[in-house]
N, C-alpha and C positions, 0 to 999 in steps of 0.2 A: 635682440637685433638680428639681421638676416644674417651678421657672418658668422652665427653660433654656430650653423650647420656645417661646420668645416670638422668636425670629429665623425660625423656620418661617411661623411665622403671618404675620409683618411681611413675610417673601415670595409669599403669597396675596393682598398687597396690606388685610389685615383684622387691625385696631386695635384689640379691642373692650372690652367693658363688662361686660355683666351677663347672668349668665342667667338664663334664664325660662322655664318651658314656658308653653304658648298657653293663654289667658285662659278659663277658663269658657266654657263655651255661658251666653246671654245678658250676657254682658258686652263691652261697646261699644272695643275697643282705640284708638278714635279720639276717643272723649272725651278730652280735653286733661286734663279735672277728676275722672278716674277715682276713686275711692278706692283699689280695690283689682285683684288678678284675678279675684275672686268663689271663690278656690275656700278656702270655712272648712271650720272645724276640725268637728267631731260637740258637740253641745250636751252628749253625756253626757263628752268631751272638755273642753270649752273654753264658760264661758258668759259669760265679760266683753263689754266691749264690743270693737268692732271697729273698724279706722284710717280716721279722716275723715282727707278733706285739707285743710288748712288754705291756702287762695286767694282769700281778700279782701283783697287786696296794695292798700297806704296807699300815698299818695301826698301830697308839700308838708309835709312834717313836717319843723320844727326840728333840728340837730344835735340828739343827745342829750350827756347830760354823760357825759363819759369820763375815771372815774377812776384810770383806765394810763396815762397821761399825768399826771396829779399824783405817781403815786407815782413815777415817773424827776423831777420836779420841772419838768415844762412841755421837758425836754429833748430830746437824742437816746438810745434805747435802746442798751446794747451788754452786752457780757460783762459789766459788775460791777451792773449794776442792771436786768438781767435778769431776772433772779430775784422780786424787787420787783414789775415789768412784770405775769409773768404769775401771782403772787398774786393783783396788785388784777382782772387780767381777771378770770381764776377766780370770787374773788370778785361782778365785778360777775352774775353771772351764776346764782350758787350757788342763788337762790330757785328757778327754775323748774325748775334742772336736777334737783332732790331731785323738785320737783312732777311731773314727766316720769318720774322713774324708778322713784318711789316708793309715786305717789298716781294707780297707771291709771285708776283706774274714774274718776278727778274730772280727767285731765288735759285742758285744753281748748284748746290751741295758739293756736287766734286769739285766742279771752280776753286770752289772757297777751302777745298779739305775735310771736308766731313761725308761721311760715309756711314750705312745702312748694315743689318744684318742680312743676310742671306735668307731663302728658305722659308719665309712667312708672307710671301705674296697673297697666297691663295686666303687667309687672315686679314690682311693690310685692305682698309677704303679706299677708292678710286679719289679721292682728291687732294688728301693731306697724307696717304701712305697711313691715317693712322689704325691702333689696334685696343680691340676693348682690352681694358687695366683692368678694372672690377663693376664686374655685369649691375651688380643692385649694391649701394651704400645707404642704410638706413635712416632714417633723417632724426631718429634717436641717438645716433652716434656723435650728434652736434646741439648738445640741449642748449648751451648759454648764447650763441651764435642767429637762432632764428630761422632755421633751413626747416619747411614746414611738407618739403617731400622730398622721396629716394632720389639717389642717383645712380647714372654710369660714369666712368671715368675711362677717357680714348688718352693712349699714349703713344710717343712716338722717341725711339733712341737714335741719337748721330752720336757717331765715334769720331773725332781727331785723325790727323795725319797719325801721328803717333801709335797712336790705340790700334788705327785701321791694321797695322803692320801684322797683332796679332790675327786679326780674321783674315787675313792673307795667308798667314802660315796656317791657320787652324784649316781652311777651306783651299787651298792650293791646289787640287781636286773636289770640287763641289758635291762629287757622288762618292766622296771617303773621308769622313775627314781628319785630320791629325790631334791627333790631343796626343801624344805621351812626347817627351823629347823636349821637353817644355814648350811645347807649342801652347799649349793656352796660355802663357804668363805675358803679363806687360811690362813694357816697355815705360821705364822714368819719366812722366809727363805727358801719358796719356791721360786721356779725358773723356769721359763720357757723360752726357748731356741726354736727358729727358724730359719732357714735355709732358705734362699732365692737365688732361681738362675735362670738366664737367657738365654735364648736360643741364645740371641744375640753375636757373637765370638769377640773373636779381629779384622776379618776382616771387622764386622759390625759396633763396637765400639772399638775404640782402648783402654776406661779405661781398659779393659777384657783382655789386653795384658799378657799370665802369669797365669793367674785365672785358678783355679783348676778347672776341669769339670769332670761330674760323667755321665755315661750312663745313660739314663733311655726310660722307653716306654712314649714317650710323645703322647697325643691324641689333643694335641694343638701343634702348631709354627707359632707364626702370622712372625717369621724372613721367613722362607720358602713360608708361605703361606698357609700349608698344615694342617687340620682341619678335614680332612674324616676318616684318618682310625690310630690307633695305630702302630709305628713306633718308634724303637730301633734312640736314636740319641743322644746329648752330652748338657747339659747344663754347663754353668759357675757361681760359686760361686760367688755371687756378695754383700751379706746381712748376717750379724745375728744380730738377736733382742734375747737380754738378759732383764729378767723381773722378779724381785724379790721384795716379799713381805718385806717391811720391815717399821713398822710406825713407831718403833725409829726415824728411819733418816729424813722418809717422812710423819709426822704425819698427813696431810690433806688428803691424798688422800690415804694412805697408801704401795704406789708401789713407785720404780724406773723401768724405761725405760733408756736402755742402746743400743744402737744400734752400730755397728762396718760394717766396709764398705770396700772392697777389695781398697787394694793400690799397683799400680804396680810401684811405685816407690820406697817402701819398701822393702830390701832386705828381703829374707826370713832367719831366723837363724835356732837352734834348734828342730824349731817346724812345720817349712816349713808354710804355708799356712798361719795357724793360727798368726804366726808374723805381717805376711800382712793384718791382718784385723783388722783395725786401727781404733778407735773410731771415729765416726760422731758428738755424745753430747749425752747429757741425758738428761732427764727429770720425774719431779715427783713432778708436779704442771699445773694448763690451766692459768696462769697468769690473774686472769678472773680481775685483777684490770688494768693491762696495756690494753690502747685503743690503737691497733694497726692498729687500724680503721683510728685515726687523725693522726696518727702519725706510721707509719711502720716502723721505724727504731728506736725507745720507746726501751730503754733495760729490758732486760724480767730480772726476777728474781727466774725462775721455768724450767727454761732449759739451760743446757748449751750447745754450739755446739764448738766443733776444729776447731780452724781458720787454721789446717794443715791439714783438714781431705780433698782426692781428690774434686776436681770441679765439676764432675758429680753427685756427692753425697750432695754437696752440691746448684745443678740447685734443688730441692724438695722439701725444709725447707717449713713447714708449715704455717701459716698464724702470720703473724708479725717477721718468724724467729723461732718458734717453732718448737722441732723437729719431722721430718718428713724423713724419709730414701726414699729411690729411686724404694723401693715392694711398698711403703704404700697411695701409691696415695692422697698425702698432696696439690698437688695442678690439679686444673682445672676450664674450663670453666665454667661459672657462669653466671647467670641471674639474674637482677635485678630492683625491682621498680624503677623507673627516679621519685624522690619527686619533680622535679621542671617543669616535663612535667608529667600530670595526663593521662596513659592508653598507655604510653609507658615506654620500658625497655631500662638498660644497660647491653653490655655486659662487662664482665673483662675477657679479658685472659688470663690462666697461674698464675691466683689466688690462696695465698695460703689459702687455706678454711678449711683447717683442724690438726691433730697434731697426735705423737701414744698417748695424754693422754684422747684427746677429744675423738678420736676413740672410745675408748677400753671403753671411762664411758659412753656409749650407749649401753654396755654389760647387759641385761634384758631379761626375761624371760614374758609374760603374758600368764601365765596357763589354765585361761577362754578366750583365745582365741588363742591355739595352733596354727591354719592354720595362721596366722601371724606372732605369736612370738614375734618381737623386734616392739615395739609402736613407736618408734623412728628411723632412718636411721643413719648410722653409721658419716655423717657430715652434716654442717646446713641445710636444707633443708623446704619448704613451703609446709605443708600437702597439696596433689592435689586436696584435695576438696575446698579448699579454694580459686583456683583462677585455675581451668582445662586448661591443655591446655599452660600456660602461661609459656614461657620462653622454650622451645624446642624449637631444639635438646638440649640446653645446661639446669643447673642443675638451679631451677625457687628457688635461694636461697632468706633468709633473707636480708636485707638488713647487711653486715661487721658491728660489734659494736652494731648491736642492741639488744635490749632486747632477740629479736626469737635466732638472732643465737649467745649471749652468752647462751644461754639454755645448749649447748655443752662447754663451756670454764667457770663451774663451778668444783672448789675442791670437791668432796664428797667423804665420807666412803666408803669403796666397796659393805659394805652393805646395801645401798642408792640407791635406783633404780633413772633413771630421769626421767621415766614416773610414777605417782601413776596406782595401782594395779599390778604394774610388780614384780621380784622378782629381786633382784638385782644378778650378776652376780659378782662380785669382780673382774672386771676388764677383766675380759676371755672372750673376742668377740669371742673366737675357739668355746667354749659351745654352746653358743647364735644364733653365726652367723653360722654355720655349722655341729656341733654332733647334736644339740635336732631337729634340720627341717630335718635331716638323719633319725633320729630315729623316726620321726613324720610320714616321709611320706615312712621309710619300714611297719609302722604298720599300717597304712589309705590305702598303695595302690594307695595316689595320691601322685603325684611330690607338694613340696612342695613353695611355693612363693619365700622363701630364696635359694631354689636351681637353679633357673633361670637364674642365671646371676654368674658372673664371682665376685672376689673380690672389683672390681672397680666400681660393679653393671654395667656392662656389659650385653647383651644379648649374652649368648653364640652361636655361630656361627653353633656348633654340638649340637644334643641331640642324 
């Protein structure tokens, strides 16, 4: 599949993110508070409005009330009131997320409390702000489902009142920003909210039957093919990832991951769409004691998934069954040491190698060496100094279960970096993996390592 080539890349030394072709003439790539890249749609196209950023980040605000914690009964989360947990999130959240999706021309983000990253304008479409997730997903990555071409996936993060506080402090100077001091860490009952959607239609994928689709200028479509030039055209809502601080519930690692997954088999009620976006499972633990290595089918005790949640959603689950949504590239081709032939490899296809909690606790910052950034790659992986070369096109991992790649399937604080000298990130791979390499390489002049490649570490196709 296309994401095998993510061990190539990882020996170019470049980790990247998102593509983008270069902003408009007159548009400022070093504004922090961009909107967009300037390049719209034809008015005889497209005549809505177009994406503000939302960056009047609050600060000294009261916890808020968090009724995911009532509905466990003030407890700890786990497999049987899981379920319950990311209801009431869901819930708490339901008004704005219909307002956002359903009411553009009146959506107004800071009105409402929710707030934008800094720093990715020159990135960000002119009409939804959104940003390419992963450039090309293989339409072999979804055998039992029916999706009979690639896709791109455009995604879009809003932070909470709550949350915003931390990109307040982190950005309180846009042109320096503060990470030590615990400036990156969150605040009890922040939220973060993503948007994930696909260019792939119903006629591509039948799950997409129904799915709400939003215009946007896409500068990717691996469904078409087309990669050279920005073009007005329709994604389907496919993903939202809900992610709230909370160590009451989840005192190891201190987050829940909540993820919800379009279902066209769901009638729509009240709320239209948002009905239809049905939980996949949670998570808010790496199960680092289940060896899902001997045993893949080991019941985990740090995630739950919906045995109702669609097929498609669940072709993705992470590694032993971890959750993993169908943006988050939980599984892929892999390479690996053969112990019982010395100086040859295995390959695994369709391995699941990674989770959103393993992901996101690679979230790090090293400050004495900015043109890198994250010391670690976002799933297991074999530093390429240690063995060049070895295990391309596919990803030259750990060996499953071992020491190297439970490195990735440990509980830690948010304030716990996994590499020593980094700074830890509390979970926010948006900071880590895409704001500080944006803000690194408008102030340097060079493109940055982490902007090379697409979510999936990708080489993007366009620069």
């Amino acid at each position: 599949m296309r994401l095998r080539t993510l061990y190539f890349c990882y020996c170019l030394s470049v980790v990247g993110v998102l593509l983008a072709l270069p902003a408009s003439a007159g548009v400022n790539p070093a504004d922090p508070y961009l909107d967009h890249n300037g390049r719209v749609p034809a008015r005889s196209e497209y005549a809505g409005p177009l994406f503000k950023l939302s960056h009047d980040y609050p600060a000294g605000l009261p916890a808020p009330h968090m009724p995911w914690r009532t509905a466990i009964g003030g407890g700890l989360i786990n497999t049987g009131n899981a379920a319950a947990y990311t209801q009431a999130l869901r819930d708490s959240i339901a008004r704005d997320m219909v307002a956002l999706l359903l009411d553009e021309g009146d959506w107004d983000a800071g009105r409402r409390g929710w707030y934008n990253d800094p720093w990715l304008g020159a990135q960000r479409e002119a009409v939804h702000g959104m940003l390419v997730g992963l450039e090309r997903v293989d339409d072999g990555l979804f055998p039992r489902s029916g999706l009979t071409k690639p896709f791109t996936t455009y995604v879009i993060t809003y932070y909470n009142r709550t949350a915003a506080q931390t990109l307040g402090a982190i950005w309180r100077d846009p042109q320096a920003p503060q990470l030590g001091g615990g400036a990156t860490q969150y605040a009890e009952g922040s939220i973060t909210v993503k948007l994930a959607f696909t260019t792939a239609s119903a006629a591509e994928w039948p799950a997409m039957r129904g799915a709400l689709s939003w215009p946007m200028m896409m500068t990717a479509n691996a469904t078409t093919g087309q990669f050279d030039r920005p073009t007005l055209g329709r994604a389907q809502l496919m993903q939202v990832d809900i992610v709230v601080k909370d160590t009451q519930s989840a005192p190891q690692t201190g987050w829940v991951f909540a993820t919800l997954v379009y279902d066209r088999n769901t009638r729509p009620g009240s709320r239209g769409v948002w009905d239809q976006m049905v939980p996949l499972g949670a998570q808010w633990g790496n199960d680092p004691r289940v060896d899902s290595a001997a045993n893949p089918s080991a019941p985990l005790f740090e995630s739950w998934i919906n045995p109702a949640a669609p097929l498609y959603a669940r072709e993705t689950l992470g590694w032993g069954g971890r959750l993993s949504g169908p943006n988050d590239h939980g599984v892929n081709d892999i390479s690996v040491a053969d112990v019982a032939k010395v100086g040859q490899r295995v390959l695994l296809r369709r391995a699941g190698n990674s989770s959103c909690l393993s992901c996101h606790g690679a979230s790090q910052w090293n400050a004495a060496n900015p043109a890198k950034g994250m010391a670690s790659f976002m799933m297991p992986l074999v530093p390429p100094e240690a063995d060049p070369g070895a295990g391309a096109p596919y990803l030259n991992s750990p060996a499953p279960g071992s020491a190297q790649w439970l490195r990735w399937f440990q509980n830690r604080a948010g304030d716990v970096p996994m590499d020593t000298g980094s700074v830890a990130g509390d979970y926010d791979l948006a900071l880590t993996f895409r704001v500080l390499p944006a803000w690194h390489e408008a102030k340097s002049g060079k493109k940055h390592a982490l902007q090379k490649l697409d979510a999936g570490g990708v080489p993007v196709q366009r620069e």
